[in-house]
C-alpha positions as CSV (number, residue, x, y, z in Angstrom):
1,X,-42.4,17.3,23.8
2,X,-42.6,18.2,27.5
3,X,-41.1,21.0,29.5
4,X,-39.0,18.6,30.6
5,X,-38.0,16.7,27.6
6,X,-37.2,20.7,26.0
7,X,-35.1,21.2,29.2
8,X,-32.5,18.2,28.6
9,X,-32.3,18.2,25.2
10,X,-31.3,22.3,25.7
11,X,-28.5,20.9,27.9
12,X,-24.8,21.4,26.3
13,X,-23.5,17.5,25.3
14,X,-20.5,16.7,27.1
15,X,-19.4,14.1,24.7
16,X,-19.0,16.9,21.6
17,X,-16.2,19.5,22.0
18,X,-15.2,22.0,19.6
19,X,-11.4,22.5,19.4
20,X,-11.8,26.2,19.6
21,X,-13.6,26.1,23.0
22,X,-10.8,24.4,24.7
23,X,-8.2,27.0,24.9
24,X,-6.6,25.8,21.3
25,X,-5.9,29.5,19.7
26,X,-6.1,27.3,16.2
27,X,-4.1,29.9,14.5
28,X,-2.0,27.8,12.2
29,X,-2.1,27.4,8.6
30,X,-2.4,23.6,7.2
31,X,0.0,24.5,4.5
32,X,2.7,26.6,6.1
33,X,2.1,26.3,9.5
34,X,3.4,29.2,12.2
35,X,0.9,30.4,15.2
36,X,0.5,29.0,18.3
37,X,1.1,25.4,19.8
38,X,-2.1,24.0,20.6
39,X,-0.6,20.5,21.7
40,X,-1.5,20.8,25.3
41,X,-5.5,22.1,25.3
42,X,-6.0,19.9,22.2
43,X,-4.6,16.6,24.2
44,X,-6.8,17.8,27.5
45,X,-9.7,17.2,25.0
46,X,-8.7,14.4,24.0
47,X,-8.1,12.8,27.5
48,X,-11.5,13.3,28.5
49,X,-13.0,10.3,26.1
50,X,-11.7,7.7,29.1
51,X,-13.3,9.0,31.4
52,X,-17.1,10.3,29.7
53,X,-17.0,6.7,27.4
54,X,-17.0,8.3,24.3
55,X,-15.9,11.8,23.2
56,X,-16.4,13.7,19.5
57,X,-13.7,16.2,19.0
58,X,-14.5,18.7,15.8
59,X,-11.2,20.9,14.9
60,X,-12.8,23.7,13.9
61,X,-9.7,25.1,12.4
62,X,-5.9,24.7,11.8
63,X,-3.7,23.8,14.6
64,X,0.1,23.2,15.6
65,X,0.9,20.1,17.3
66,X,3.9,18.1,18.6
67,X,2.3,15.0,18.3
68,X,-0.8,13.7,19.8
69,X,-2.7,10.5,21.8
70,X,-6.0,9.3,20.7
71,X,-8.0,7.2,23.2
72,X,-10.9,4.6,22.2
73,X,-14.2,5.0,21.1
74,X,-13.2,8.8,20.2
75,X,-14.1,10.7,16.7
76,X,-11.9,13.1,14.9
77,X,-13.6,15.4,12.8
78,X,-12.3,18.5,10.7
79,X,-14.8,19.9,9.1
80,X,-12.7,20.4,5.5
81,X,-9.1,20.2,4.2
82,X,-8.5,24.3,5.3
83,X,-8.7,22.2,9.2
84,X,-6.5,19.9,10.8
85,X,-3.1,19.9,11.8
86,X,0.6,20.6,11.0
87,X,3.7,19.2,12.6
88,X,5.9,21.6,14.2
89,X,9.6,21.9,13.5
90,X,11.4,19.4,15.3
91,X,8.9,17.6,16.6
92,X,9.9,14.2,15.7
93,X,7.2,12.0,16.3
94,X,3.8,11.3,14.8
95,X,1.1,13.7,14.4
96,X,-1.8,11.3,16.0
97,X,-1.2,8.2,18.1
98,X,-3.2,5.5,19.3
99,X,-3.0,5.9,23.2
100,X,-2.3,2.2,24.0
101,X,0.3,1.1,21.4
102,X,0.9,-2.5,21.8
103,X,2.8,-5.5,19.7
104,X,0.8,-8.4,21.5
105,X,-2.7,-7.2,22.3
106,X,-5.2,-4.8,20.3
107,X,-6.1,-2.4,23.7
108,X,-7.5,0.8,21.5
109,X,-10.6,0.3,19.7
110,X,-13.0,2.4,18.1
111,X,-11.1,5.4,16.7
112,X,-12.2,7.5,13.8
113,X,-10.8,10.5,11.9
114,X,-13.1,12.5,9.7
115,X,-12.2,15.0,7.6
116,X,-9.2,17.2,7.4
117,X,-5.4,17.9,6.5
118,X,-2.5,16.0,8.4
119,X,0.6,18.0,7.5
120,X,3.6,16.1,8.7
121,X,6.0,19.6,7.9
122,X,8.6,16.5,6.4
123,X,11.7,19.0,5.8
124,X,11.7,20.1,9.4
125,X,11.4,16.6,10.8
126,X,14.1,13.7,11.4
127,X,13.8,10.4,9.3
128,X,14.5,8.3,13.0
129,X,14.8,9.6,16.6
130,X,17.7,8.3,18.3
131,X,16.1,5.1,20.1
132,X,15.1,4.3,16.3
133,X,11.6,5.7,16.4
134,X,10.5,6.2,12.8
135,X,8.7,9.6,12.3
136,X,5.4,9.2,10.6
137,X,2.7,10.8,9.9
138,X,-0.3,8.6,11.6
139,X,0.4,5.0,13.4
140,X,-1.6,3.1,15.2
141,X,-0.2,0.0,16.9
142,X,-2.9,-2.5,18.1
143,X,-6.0,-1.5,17.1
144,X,-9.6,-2.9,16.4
145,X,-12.2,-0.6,14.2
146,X,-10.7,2.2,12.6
147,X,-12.1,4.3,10.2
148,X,-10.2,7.2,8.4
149,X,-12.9,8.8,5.9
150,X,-11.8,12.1,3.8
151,X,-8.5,12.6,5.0
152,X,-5.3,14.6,3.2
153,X,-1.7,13.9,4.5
154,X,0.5,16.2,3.1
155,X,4.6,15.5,3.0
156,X,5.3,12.5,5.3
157,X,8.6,12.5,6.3
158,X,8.5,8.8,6.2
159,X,5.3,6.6,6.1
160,X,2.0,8.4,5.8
161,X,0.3,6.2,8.1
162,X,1.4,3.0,10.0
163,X,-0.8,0.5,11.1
164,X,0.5,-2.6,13.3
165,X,-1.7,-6.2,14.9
166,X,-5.0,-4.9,13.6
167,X,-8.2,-6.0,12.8
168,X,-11.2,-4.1,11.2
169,X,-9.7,-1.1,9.2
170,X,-11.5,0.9,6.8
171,X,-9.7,3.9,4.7
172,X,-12.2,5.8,2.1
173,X,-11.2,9.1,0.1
174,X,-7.5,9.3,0.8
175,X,-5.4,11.8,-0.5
176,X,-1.9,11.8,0.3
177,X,0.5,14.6,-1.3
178,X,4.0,14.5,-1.6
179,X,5.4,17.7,-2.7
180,X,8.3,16.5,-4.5
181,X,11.1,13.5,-4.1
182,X,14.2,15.5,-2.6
183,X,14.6,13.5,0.5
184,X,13.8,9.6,-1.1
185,X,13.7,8.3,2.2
186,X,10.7,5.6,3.0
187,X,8.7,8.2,2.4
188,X,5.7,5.4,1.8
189,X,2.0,5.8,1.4
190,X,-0.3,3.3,3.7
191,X,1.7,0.6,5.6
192,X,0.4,-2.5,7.3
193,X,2.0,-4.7,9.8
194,X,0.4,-8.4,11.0
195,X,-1.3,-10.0,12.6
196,X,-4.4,-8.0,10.7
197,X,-7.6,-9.3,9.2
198,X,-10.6,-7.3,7.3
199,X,-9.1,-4.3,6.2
200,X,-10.8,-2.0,3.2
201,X,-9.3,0.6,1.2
202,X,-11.7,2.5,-1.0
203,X,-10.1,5.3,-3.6
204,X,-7.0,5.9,-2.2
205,X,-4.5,9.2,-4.4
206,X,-1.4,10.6,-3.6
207,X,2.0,9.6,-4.2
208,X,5.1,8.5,-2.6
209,X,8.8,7.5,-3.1
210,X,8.5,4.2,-1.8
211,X,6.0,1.8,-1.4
212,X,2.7,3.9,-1.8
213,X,0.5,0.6,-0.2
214,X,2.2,-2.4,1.4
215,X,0.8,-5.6,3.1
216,X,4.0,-6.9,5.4
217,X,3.2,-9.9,7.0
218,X,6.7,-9.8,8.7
219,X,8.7,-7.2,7.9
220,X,11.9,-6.4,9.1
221,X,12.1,-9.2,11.4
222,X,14.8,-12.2,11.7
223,X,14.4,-15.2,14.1
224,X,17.2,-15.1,16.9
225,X,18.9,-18.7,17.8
226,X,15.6,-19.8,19.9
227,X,13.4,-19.5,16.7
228,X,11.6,-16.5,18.1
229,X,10.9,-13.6,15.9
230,X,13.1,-10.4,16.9
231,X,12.5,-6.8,15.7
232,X,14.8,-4.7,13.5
233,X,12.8,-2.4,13.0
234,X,11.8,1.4,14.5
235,X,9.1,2.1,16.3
236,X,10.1,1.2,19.5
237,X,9.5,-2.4,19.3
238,X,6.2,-2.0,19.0
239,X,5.9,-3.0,15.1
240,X,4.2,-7.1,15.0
241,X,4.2,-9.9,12.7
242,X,1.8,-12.3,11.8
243,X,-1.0,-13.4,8.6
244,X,-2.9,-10.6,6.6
245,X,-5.9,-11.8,5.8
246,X,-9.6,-10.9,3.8
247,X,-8.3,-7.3,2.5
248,X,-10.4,-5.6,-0.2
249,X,-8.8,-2.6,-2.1
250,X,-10.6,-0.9,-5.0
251,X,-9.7,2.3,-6.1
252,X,-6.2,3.7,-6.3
253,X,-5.1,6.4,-8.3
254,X,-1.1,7.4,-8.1
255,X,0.6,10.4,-9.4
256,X,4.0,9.1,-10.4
257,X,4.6,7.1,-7.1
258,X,7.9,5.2,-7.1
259,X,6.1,2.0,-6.0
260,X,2.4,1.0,-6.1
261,X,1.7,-2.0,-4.1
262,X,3.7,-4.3,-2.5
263,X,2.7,-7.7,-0.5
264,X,5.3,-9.1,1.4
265,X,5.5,-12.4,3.4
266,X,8.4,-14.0,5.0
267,X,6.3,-17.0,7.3
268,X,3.4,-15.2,8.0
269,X,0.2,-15.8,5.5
270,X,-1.1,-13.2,3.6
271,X,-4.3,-14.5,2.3
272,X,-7.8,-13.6,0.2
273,X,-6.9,-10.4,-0.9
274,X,-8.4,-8.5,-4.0
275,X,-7.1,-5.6,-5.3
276,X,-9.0,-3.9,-8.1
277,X,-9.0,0.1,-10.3
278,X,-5.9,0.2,-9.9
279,X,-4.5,3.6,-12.2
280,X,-2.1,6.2,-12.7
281,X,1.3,6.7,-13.5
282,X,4.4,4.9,-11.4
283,X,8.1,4.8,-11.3
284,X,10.1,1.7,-10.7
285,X,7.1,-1.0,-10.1
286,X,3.4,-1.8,-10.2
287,X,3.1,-4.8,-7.7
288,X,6.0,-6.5,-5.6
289,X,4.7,-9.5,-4.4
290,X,7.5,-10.9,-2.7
291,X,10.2,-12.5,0.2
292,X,12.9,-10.7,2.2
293,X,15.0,-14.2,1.0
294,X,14.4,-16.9,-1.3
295,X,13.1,-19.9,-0.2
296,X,10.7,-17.6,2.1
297,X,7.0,-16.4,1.2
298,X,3.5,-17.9,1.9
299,X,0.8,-16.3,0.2
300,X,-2.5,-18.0,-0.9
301,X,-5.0,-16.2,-2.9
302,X,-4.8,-12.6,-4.3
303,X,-6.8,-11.3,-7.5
304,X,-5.8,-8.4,-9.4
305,X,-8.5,-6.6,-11.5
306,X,-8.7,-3.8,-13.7
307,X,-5.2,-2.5,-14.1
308,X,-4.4,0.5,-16.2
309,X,-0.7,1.7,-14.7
310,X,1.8,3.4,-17.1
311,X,5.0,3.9,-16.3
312,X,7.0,6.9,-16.4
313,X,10.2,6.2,-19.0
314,X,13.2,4.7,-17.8
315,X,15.8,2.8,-19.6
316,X,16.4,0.4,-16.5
317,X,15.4,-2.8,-17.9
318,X,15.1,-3.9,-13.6
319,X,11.6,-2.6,-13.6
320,X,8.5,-4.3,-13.7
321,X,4.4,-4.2,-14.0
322,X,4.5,-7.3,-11.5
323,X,7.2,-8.9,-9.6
324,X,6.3,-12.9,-7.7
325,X,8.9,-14.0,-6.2
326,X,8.4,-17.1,-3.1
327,X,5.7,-19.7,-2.4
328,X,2.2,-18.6,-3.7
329,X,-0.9,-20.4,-4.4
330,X,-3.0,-19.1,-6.5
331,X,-2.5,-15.6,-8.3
332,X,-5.0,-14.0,-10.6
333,X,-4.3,-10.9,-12.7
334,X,-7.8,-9.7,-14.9
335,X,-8.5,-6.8,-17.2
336,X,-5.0,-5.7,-17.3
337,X,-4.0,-2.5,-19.7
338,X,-0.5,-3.1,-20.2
339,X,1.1,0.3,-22.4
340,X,4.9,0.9,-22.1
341,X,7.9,2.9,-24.0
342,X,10.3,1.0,-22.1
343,X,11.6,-2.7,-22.0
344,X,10.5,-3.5,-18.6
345,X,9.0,-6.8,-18.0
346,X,5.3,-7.1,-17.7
347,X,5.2,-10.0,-15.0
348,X,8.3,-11.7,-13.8
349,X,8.2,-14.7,-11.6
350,X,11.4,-14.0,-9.8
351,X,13.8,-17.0,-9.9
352,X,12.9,-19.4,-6.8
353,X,9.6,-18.4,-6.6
354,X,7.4,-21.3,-6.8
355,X,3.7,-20.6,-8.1
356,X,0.7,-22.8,-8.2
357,X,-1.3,-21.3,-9.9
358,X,-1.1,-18.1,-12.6
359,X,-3.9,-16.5,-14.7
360,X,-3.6,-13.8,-16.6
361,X,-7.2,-13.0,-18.2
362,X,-8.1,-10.4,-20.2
363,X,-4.9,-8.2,-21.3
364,X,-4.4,-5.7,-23.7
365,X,-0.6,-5.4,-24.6
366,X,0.7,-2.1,-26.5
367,X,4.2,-1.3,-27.2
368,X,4.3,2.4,-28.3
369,X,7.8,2.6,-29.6
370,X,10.3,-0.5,-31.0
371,X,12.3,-1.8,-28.1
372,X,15.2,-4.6,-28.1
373,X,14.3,-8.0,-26.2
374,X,10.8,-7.2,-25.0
375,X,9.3,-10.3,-22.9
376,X,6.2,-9.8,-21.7
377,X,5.6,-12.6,-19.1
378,X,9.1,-13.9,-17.6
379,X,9.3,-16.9,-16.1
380,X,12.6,-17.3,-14.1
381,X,11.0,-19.3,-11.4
382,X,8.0,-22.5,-11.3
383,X,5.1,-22.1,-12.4
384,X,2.8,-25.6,-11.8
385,X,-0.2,-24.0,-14.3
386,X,0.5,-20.7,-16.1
387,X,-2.7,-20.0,-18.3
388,X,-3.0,-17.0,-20.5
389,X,-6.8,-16.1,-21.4
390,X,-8.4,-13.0,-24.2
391,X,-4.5,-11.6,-24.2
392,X,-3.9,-9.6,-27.3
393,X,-0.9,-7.8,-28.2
394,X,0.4,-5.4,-30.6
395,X,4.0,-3.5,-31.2
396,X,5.1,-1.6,-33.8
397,X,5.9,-3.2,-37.5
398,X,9.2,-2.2,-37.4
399,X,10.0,-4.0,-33.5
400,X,13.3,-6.2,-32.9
401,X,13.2,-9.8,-33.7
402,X,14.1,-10.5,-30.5
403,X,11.1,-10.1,-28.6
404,X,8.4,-12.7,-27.1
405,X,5.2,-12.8,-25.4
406,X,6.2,-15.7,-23.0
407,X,10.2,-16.7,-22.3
408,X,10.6,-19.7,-19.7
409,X,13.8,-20.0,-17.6
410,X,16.5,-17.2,-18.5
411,X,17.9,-17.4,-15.4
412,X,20.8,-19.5,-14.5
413,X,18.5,-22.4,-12.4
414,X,16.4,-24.8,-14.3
415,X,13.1,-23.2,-14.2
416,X,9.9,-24.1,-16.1
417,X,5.8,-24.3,-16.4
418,X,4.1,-27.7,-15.2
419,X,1.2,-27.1,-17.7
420,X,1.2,-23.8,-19.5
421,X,-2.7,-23.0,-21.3
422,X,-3.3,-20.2,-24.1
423,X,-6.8,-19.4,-25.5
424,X,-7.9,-16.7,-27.3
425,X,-4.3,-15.1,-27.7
426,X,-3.5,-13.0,-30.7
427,X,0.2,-10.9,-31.3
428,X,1.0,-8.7,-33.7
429,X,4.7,-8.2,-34.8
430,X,6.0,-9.9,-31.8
431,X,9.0,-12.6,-32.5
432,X,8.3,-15.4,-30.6
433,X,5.2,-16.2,-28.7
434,X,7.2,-18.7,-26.3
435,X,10.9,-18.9,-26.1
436,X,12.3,-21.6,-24.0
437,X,15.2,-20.5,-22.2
438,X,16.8,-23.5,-20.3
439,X,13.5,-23.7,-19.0
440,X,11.2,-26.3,-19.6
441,X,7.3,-26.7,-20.3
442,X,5.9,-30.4,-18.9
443,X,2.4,-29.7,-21.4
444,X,1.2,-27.2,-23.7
445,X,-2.6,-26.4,-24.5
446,X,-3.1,-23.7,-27.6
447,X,-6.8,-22.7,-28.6
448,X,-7.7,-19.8,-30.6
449,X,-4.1,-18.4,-30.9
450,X,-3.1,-16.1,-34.0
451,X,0.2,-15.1,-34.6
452,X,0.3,-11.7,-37.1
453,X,3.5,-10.5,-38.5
């Protein structure tokens, strides 16, 4: 190397800033907070990435913010969970920001946070400002390539992290901890607004006590007399609608969260999605895949694979594995471990959902205790081909007469299967293996089916 080449590569890099060289006294605590507001040095930092094209900002420490703005093509590293932020009383808005929000147009692009503990301090923050601005943790409102990678949120006060009209989102090693359920107020997990397409979650933990991952098309919206779409919603109108498409999650592990995963459509598409290692205990329900009305809903395909989600007891028999309710093409559920002490239903096809195709392949069914009226797959809605594949289930000798593995129509509609398929099913001290119910079932293939007593 010449003298030369020794003398630039000796000379300080603009475009990397450690937090603690900026005036930030980084004197907090991730956990409990206190010391001194850094919100001002830390956001001078992070104004310069306009103006050098890029900028890497390591938080070498533990700061108190009131909320921050994060410009494009800007990295946020902490270098472990002891760095990062907390949320200072009354703050009342979101710990990080994209600088651009918009509904229409993705402005901010190239944003990544590395590392590092987001504490939204939830007990000393409103739910709502008073224009309706929801207080979150992390949102980001139009936005193209972002990348969160080994972050912990700790006690949202109401969704962990927002994300609106995206496209290119990856999330890997999430952790986000909810203390306990004392306020039961949206306090959600991962939420995502369309228009977005190519979004990845890889092995996402934590909990909420609400939905811990949605996929909301439109949500909260209504058209006004023109036919246009009008927000309800917070966030300052910046929250969009439109199709969800090519999402990949694998890997999610929840500690008791009142919801797991819910996919709702009212117009909008929400399309090609696979969701797979799915584990953990939840609350009320596994997977709500569903309309704000009936009649509504337009989602194509979506596979399920490796399931293994036990409930926590309840005697509400409302609850449910997996909920479809509106219009959906094809739905596939795989390697599902299905274990319950309670009578909640396995998967319900909500009445006036209309289904064109549902698989359910490979399923292990154990009921640990005898319950009254168990019905494992509940068909209030249609179902054009409903095809059960390597199912197997077992309950316990002395178990109610009254239970089933399959019951079509209960409901008060005429419901019923176009062409229902079984191969390779076996029970074991389960009453009926299809109970019609009002409903009806157009054709009916059997191969390989045992019924034990």
């Amino acid at each position: 190397m010449s003298c030369v080449a020794r003398m630039e590569a000796m000379q300080p890099n603009e475009h990397l800033v450690y937090a603690s060289q900026t005036g930030a006294k980084l004197d907090s605590h991730v956990l409990t907070g206190g010391g001194t507001d850094d919100t001002a040095a830390l956001q001078a930092a992070l104004d310069r990435a306009p103006k050098l094209g890029h900028l890497h900002l390591i938080v070498d420490g533990a700061a108190l913010v009131r909320g921050l703005k994060i410009h494009s093509n800007t990295t946020l590293e902490c270098p472990n969970p002891a760095c990062g932020f907390f949320l200072a009383d009354g703050a009342n808005r979101a710990i990080l920001r994209n600088a651009n929000p918009s509904r229409k147009a993705i402005v901010d692009r190239n944003i990544t946070l590395q590392g590092g503990t987001y504490n939204n301090n939830r007990r000393q923050q409103a739910h709502h400002t008073p224009d309706g601005q929801w207080v979150t943790t992390l949102d980001f409102f139009g936005i193209e390539q972002l990348t969160l990678r080994d972050v912990v949120i700790r006690d949202q006060r109401t969704f962990a992290v927002f994300v609106s009209n995206f496209k290119r989102v990856y999330m890997e090693h999430i952790d986000i901890l909810l203390e306990d359920r004392v306020l039961d107020q949206n306090e959600d997990g991962l939420h995502f607004c369309g228009p977005g397409r190519f979004l990845t979650l890889r092995d996402i933990q934590g909990s909420s006590c609400d939905d811990f991952i949605a996929l909301n098309a439109d949500d909260l919206a209504s058209r006004n007399q023109q036919g246009e779409w009008a927000n309800n919603g917070g966030f300052g109108g910046q929250v969009s609608y439109g199709a969800i498409t090519d999402v990949l999650i694998d890997g999610v592990q929840v500690d008791e969260a009142t919801h797991v995963i819910r996919l709702l459509s009212r117009v909008s598409s929400i399309d090609r999605v696979v969701i797979r290692n799915v584990i953990g205990k939840y609350r009320h329900f596994g997977f709500h895949l569903n309309p704000w009305r009936e009649g509504e809903g337009n989602v194509g395909s979506v596979v399920f694979d490796t399931i293994d989600l036990r409930p926590v007891e309840s005697n509400d028999p409302c609850f449910f594995l997996f909920s479809i309710g509106g219009r959906h093409e094809a739905l596939t559920i795989r390697n599902l471990r299905y274990q319950t002490r309670d009578a909640r239903r396995m998967i319900w096809v909500e009445p006036g959902a209309k289904v064109g195709a549902l698989t359910l392949d490979g399923a292990d069914i154990v009921a640990e205790m005898p319950l009254e009226q168990m019905r494992y797959v509940v068909v209030d809605g249609q179902v054009d081909r409903l095809r059960l594949r390597n199912v197997q289930v077992t309950q316990p000798t002395n178990m109610p007469a009254g239970s089933c593995l399959i019951e079509i129509g209960a409901g008060e509609k005429p419901h019923g299967v176009g062409h229902l398929q079984l191969e390779d099913v076996t029970t074991r001290n389960v009453g009926e293996l299809v109970r019609e119910s009002g409903g009806v079932i157009g054709r009916r293939d059997d191969k390989n089916v045992s019924v034990i007593e």
